[in-house]
Structures are given as structure tokens and as C-alpha cells.
N, C-alpha and C positions, 0 to 999 in steps of 0.2 A: 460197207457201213450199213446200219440198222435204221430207219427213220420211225420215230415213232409217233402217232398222233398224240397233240396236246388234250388230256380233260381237264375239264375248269369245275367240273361239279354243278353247282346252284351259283355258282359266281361269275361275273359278265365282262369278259375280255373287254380289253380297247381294240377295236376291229379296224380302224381308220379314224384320220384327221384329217382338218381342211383351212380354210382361211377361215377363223370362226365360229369351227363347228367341230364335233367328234361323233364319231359315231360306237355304241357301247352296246353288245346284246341288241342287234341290230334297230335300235332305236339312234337318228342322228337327235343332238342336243346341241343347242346354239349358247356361245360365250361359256365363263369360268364355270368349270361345276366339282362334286368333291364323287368318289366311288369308294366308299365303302362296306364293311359288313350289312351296312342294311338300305344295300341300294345306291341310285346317283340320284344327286339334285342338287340343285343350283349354289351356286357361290359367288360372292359379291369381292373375293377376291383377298390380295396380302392383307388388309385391313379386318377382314371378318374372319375374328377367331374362334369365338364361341363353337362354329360345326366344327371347327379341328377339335377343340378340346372336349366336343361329347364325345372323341372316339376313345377317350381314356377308358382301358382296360380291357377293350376291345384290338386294339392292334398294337404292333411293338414300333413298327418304322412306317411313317407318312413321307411320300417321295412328291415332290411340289414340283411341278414343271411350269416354268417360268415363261412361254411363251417358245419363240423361236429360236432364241439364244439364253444359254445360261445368265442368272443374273445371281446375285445376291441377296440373303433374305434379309430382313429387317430383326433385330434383335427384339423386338416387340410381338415375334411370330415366334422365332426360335427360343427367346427364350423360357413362355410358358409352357410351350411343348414342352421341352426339354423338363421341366419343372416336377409334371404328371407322369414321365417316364413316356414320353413320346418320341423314336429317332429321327431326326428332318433329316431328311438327302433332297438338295437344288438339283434340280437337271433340266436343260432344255425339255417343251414339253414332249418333242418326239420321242427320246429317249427313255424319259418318264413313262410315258405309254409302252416300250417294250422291256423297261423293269419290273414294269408292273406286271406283265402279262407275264414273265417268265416266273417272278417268284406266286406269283398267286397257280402257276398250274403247279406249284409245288408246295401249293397247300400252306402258306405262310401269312401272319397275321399283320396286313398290309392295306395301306388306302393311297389315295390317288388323289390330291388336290392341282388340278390343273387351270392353267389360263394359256387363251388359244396363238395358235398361229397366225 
């Protein structure tokens, strides 16, 4: 078998998480934050939709990591995604952090709204 190294380009893996924290391009950042095409910063969480919807036209699918455990989004999130042509996939946040990492080293037009562990 072949192993080959991941490149990310000019784009900033999830490198690790923690009780609170993630760490991204090796900067850690404490509590909810959003990663995408133009960087990480801060998120105020399912309630604050407006940073999801400036990614419109920028990315095809936003993967939401819901904490520890998968939970449910609120149709007041999915549904204006969905609206602008935005895909939501819920996933535990860990998981979320290694979908994220795998489609972005493949080059795919993808963001990352997380809340922590």
C-alpha cells in the first residue's frame, strides 16, 4: 500500500480539538468558530446565521458540528441555507473536523461551522 501526504494549499486543516478549543493552522481558538474560504472567526453559534449565509456562492456544502454528539439543526438554519443553495450536513464536531479535512485536501468548495467539545 501507497501512503501519501495530505496538501491543503493556502487552506488550514483542523489539526486537533479539545474541551473548548480547536486548534486550526496551528493557531488554538477558543469556543464556536465558522472556517471558511476566507479564514476562521468567531461564531456566536445555531442562532447566528448571517456568517453562514455570506458564504453564498462561495461553497457548495457547510458541515455543522454540533458539539460531542450529533444533534439536530433547527429549521431556522437549514432552512435559509438551503434557500441560497447551501448543503448542511450535522455531524458530531469531531467528525466534522475529519470531513472537513478530507474534502478540503481535495480541493472542494466547503466550510466548517463548529461548536466545541
Amino acid at each position: 500500500m501507497r501512503l501519501n501526504e495530505i496538501v491543503f494549499n493556502d487552506a488550514k486543516p483542523v489539526e486537533g480539538y479539545g474541551p473548548g478549543f480547536f486548534r486550526i493552522g496551528g493557531e488554538v481558538i477558543h469556543g464556536p468558530l465558522i472556517v471558511g474560504p476566507e479564514g476562521i472567526r468567531a461564531w456566536n453559534g445555531l442562532e447566528d446565521l448571517e456568517p453562514l449565509l455570506a458564504l453564498r456562492g462561495q461553497i457548495d456544502v457547510l458541515f455543522v458540528g454540533t458539539g460531542a454528539d450529533i444533534d439536530h439543526l433547527p429549521e431556522t438554519l437549514t432552512g435559509p441555507l438551503d434557500a441560497v443553495g447551501i448543503g448542511v450536513e450535522a455531524m458530531a464536531s469531531p467528525a466534522a473536523c475529519r470531513t472537513y479535512n478530507v474534502l478540503l485536501s481535495e480541493g472542494r468548495r466547503i466550510a466548517l461551522a463548529l461548536l466545541p467539545v
